[in-house]
C-alpha positions as CSV (number, residue, x, y, z in Angstrom):
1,X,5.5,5.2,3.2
2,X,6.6,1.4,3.7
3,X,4.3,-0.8,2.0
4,X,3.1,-4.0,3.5
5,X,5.1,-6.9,2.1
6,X,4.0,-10.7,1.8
7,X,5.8,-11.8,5.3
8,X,4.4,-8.6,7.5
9,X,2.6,-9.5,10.1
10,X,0.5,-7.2,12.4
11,X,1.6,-6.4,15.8
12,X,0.6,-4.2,18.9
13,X,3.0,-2.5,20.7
14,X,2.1,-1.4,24.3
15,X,3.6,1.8,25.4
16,X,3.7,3.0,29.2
17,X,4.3,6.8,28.9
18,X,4.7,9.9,31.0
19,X,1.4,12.0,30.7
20,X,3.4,14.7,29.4
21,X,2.2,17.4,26.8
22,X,4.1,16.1,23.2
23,X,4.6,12.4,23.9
24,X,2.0,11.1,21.6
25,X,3.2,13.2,18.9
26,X,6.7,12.4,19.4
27,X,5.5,9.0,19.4
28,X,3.5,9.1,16.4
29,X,6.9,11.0,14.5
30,X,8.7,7.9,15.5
31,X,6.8,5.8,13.6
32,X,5.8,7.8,10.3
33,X,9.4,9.3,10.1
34,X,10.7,5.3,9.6
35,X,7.5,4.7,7.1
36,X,5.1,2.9,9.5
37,X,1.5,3.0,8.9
38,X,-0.2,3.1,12.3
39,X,-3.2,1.3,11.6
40,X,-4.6,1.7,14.8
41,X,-4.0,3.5,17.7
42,X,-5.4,3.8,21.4
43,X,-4.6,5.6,24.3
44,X,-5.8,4.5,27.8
45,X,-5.3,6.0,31.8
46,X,-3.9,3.7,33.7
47,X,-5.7,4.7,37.0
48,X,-2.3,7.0,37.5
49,X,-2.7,10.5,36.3
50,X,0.8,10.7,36.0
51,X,0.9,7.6,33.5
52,X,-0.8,6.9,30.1
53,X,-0.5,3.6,27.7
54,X,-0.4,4.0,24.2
55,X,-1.3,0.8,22.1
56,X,0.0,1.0,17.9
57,X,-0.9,-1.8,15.7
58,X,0.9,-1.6,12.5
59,X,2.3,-4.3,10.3
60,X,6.2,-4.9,9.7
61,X,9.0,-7.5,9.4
62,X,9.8,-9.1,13.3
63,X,13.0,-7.2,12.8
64,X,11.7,-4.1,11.3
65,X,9.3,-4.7,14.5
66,X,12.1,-5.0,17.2
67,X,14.2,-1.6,16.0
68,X,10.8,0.3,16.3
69,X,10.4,-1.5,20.2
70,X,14.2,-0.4,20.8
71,X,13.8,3.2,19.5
72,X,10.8,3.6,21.2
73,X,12.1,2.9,24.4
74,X,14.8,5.6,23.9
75,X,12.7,8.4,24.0
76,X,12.4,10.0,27.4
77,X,9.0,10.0,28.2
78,X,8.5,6.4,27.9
79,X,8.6,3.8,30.6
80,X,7.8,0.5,29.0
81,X,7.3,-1.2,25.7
82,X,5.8,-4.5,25.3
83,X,4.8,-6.2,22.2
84,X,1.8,-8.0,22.8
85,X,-0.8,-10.4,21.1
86,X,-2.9,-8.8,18.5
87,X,-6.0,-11.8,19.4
88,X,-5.6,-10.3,23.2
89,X,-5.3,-6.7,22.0
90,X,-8.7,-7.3,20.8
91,X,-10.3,-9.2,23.2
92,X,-9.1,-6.4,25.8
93,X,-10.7,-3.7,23.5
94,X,-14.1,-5.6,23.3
95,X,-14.2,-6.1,26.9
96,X,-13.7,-2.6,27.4
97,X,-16.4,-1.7,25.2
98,X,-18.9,-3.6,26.9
């Protein structure tokens, strides 16, 4: 497991993805197989049934960070990646909860 290093800071990815049986747990092997902690994860409809969006916060180095966006994108059930502002990644969830 990578351990969190003085430097890390947290981010949330945003991932469009096919709803397709396996993606999450291809998804989720992406990440642990390269040592990532997922600290948090969500998944969300879209208002497509064809389409879900996976958020991920975990905590890495911006490089570390950017391989994990690139490799994500790879895989063939994904259709976006976006790495977005933990503060608005939390004001969306509260809104939502509300």
């Amino acid at each position: 497991m990578r351990q969190f290093k003085p430097g890390d800071s947290r981010e949330v990815v945003s991932i469009l993805v096919n709803n397709e049986m396996d993606v999450l747990a291809r998804l989720v092997t992406l990440f642990t197989r390269r040592g990532y902690n997922i600290e948090s994860l969500k998944v969300m409809s879209v208002g497509n049934p064809d389409m879900s969006c996976v958020k991920i916060e975990m905590y890495g180095a911006e490089d570390d960070i950017g391989q994990m966006i690139r490799q994500t994108r790879k895989l063939v059930d994904v259709l976006d990646v976006t790495l977005i502002e933990p503060r608005c990644a939390f004001e969306e969830s509260v809104s939502v909860a509300q």
